[in-house]
N, C-alpha and C positions, 0 to 999 in steps of 0.2 A: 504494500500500500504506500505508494508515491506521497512525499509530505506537499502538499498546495501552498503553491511561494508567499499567497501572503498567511502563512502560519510556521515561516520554519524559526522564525525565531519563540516563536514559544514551544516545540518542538526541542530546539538543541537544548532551551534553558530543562524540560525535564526531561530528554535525555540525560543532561549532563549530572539532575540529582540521581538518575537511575543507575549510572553509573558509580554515583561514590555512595551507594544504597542511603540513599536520602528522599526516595519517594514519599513527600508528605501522606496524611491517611486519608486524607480529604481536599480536591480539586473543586472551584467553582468555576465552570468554562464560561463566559458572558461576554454574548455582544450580538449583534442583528443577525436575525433570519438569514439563512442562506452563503454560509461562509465556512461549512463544514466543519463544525463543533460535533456534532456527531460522530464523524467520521473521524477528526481526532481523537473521543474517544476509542473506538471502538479499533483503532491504532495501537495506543497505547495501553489497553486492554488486553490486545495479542502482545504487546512487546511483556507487560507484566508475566503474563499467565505462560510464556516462553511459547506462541504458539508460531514463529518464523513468519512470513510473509504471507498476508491477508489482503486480498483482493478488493478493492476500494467497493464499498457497497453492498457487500456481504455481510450478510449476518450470521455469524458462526455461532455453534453452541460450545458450553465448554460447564461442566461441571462447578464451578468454580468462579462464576461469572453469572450474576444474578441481573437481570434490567430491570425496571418501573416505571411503567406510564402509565398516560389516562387509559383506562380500558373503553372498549369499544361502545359507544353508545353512554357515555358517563364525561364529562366535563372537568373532573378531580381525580387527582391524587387522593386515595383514603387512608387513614388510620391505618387500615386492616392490613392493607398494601404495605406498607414503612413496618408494620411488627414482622411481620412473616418475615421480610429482608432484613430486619435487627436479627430475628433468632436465623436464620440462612447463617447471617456473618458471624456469629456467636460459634459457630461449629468449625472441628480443626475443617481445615484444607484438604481435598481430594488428593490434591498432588503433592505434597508438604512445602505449597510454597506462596504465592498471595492468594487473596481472595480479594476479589475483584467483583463493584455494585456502579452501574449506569443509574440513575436516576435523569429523565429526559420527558417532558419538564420540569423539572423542577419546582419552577413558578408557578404550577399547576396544584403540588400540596397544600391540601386544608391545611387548615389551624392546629387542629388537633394530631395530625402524618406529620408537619413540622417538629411539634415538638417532640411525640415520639419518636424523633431521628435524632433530635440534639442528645440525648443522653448516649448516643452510640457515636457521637462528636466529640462528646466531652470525654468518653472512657472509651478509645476504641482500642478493639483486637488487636495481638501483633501482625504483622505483616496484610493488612485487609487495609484497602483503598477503594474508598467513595468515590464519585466523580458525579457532580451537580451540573447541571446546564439549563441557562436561563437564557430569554434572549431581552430583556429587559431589566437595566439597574436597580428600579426600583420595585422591585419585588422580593420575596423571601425576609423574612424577619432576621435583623441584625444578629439575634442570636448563633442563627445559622451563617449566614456570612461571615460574617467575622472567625468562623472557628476552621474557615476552608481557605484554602493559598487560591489568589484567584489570578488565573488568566484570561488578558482582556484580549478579543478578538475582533481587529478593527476592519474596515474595507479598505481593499487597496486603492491608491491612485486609477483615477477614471484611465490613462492609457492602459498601463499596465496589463489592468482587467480587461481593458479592449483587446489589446495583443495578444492575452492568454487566450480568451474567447475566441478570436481569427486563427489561433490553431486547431480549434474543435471548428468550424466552419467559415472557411474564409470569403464565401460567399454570402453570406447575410448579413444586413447592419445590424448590430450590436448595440448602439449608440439608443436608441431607445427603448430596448429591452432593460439596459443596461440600467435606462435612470428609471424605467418602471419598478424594478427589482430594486431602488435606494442605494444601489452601488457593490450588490453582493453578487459576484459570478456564477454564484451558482444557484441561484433565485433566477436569474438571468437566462442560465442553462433551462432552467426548470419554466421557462415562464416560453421558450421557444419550442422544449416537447410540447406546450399544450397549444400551441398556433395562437399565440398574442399578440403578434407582432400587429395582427391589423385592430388590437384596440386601442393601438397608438394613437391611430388617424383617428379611430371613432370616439374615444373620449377627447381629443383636441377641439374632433368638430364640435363635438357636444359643448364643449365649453365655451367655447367663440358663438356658436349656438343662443347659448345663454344671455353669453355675454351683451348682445347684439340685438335680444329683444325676438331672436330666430323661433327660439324650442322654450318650452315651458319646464322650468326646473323642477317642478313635481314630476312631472313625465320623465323624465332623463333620472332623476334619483330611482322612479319604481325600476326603470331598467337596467340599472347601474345595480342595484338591486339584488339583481336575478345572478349577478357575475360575486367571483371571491373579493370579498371586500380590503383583504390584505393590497388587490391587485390595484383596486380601482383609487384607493385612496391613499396609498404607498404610490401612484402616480400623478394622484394632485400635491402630492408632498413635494414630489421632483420638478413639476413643474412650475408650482411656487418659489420652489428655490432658484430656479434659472431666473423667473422674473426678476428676484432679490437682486440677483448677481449684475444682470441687465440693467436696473434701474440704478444701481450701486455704481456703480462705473460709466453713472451715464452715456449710455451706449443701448443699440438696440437687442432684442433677444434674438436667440438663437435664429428661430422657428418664424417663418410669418405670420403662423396664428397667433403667437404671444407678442408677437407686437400691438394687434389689436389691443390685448388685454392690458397691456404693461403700458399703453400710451397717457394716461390720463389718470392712472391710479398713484396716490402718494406713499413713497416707500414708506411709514409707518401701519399705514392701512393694510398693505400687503403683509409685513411682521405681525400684526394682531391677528390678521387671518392663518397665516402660517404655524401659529400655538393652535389654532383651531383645528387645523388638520393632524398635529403631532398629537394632540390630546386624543379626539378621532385614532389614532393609529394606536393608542394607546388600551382603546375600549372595544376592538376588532372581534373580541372573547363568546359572542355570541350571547351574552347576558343583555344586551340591548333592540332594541328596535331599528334594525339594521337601515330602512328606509327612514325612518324618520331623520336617524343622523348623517343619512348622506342629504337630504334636503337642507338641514342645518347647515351642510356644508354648500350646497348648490346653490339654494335663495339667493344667498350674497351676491355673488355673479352679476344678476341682474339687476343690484342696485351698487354697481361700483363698489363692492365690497366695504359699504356704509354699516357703519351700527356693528363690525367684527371690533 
């Protein structure tokens, strides 16, 4: 399993405690959707568990190697879940040598699965290593955080990701999967196996749409709606941000549909809207009325993005 260039430096730093057998007992992997935190886990899982070279994307069993996630059809992390895996880890080792626990998401444990983990934080086993992965800072209670070595996994430079991406298909623009995905390669990857590329154009028009007095922003929320809301609003995030950059630098946007939008609006106006979308991106959990808050987010449009 090949290390992903923007992660080898957190990669050689636990190589390197693995080496001088200093693997902490508990890892918190954190940072945006789509940047293969999993996949480092499940790296350093086989590098523990001594299982040699593991093919990116596999899921291997192992004895010795417990996962945790939401289960199908359920929204949490349960209590019930986190004890089972406390007493798993509580037991010698199959092979007398780590024992090794994914938890993914993380951010997904109840109140009550939190704390039943932290005492297996606070007193853990010899050789047994947690691994936590969240994709959002503010989440998991400081108890728990604080008692895990955290690696932070950022996005790389927009070329960079371009050029890795123009190795897996040198033929398709990237550049707008790219900002759809908020700058993760492989959200990116993932956003052209499902044929995205053309809700570039259709959410731009939609918004110029709006913008322009075109399409009625109730209508374009219910259908915006029907799509994964990670997609649709993780790309009014991006392209709010270009506006930013555009208007920042007095100069024009990218795109000639955001010149419409970006001509008349005042860069304040825009940053107030911009928390409105990252907050939005914040509440994606399916606990909310998915339509309703993308019209919170579309209304504006059509009044110059007044009253954000």
């Amino acid at each position: 399993m090949n290390t992903l260039f923007w992660q080898e430096n957190n990669w050689n730093t636990i190589l390197g405690a693995h080496e001088q057998d200093r693997v902490p007992h508990a890892l918190l992997l954190e940072g945006p959707a789509g940047l293969g935190k999993t996949l480092f886990a499940e790296r350093l899982a086989a590098l523990l568990l001594d299982l040699g070279p593991v093919k990116a994307g596999s899921v291997f069993a192992h004895p010795d190697l417990s996962r945790v996630g939401v289960p199908e059809g359920k929204k949490q992390i349960t209590v019930g879940q986190i004890r089972e895996l406390c007493t798993e880890l509580s037991m010698t080792s199959h092979g007398s040598g780590y024992k090794v626990a994914i938890i993914d998401p993380a951010d997904k444990m109840n109140t009550s699965a939190a704390n039943s983990l932290l005492k297996t934080l606070e007193e853990p086993t010899p050789d047994t290593v947690l691994i936590l992965i969240r994709a959002r800072l503010d989440t998991l209670p400081a108890t728990i955080a604080s008692r895990c070595q955290r690696l932070r996994f950022a996005v790389p430079s927009t070329e960079s990701a371009l050029e890795w991406l123009s190795d897996h298909d040198g033929t398709r623009n990237w550049r707008p999967l790219l900002e759809m995905a908020a700058g993760a390669p492989l959200a990116a990857l993932e956003a052209a196996r499902q044929g995205l590329d053309a809700l570039d154009e259709r959410f731009l028009d939609d918004l110029t749409g709006i913008a322009t007095g075109r399409l009625d922003p109730i209508g374009v929320a219910a259908e915006w709606s029907k799509l994964d809301p990670t997609v649709s609003i993780a790309w009014l995030n991006s392209q709010v941000t270009a506006l930013i950059r555009a208007k920042s630098r007095n100069g024009s946007a990218e795109r000639e549909g955001l010149q419409i939008l970006a001509k008349d609006l005042p860069l304040e106006r825009v940053f107030l809207y911009l928390d409105s979308v990252q907050e939005a991106l914040r509440r994606t959990d399916g606990a909310l009325n998915l339509q309703m808050l993308l019209e919170s987010l579309l209304i504006p449009w059509a009044y110059g993005l007044r009253g954000c």
